[in-house]
Residue, then its C-alpha position, 0 to 999 in steps of 0.5 A: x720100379x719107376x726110375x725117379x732120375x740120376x742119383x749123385x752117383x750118376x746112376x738111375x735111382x729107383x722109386x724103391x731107393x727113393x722111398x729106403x732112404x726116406x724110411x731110414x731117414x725116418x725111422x733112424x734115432x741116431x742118424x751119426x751112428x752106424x745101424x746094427x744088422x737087423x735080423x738074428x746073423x751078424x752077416x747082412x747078406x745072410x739076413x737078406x737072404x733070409x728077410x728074401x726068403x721070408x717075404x716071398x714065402x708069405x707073399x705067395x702063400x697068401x696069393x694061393x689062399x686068395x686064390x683058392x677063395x676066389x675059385x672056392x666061392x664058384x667051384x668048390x673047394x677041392x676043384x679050386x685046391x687042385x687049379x691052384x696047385x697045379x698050374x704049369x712051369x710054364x704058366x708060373x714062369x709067365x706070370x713071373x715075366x709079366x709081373x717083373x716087367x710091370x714092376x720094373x719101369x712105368x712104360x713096362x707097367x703100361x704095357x702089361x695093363x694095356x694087355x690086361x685090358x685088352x684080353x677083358x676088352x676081347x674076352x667081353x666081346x665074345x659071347x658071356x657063355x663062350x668065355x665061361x665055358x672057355x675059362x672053365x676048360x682051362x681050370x678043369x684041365x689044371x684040376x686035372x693034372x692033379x689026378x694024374x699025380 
């Protein structure tokens, strides 16, 4: 995220600390009183690591039924079903590295939508048929490794 400036504990604060502090400012009816550990552990890390678990879970099954939608609408469902499913390790971790590098700092944020806009930029300028087909190969060859299961 967005490194807002040093704190009073001469480290950089994030934006993320930033707007934490300014939500427990906000939401805290007894500011003097110390705060009972939200979740069902009385151990914080133990709710963390559940709170974690929970919020990547709905944030990535609500990206691949997206996801779906959007091939489902071109291709159908079950060819949609079978790109999303069985993207490769290696695409996965690509895309992991590239959205933590856009989320972690302004110029990293810059940079990876530079190179988004860049790869439209290019894709428009080769001819509409040659980037569908092109797109379309590498969906049928994600689809494919499905059958192959």
């Amino acid at each position: 995220m967005a490194k807002r400036g040093p704190s009073g504990k001469g480290k950089t604060q994030h934006l993320t600390d930033t707007m934490g502090e300014a939500l427990e400012r906000i939401t805290d009816e007894q500011p003097s009183m110390p705060d009972p550990v939200p979740g069902p552990s009385p151990n914080p890390a133990t709710n963390l690591i559940i709170h974690d678990i929970m919020l990547r879970s709905a944030g990535r099954l609500s990206r691949m039924a997206v996801e779906k939608a959007v091939l489902g609408k071109q291709y159908g469902k079950q060819f949609a079903k079978d790109a999303v499913e069985n993207r490769s390790v290696l695409h996965t971790l690509a895309a992991y590295g590239v959205t933590k590098v856009a989320t972690r700092s302004v110029p990293g944020a810059v940079v990876v939508g530079t190179g988004l806009v860049l790869k439209v930029l290019f894709d428009r300028s080769q001819s509409r048929r040659e980037a569908r087909r092109q797109g379309d190969r590498q969906l049928r060859k994600q689809a494919r490794r499905a059958d192959k299961k």
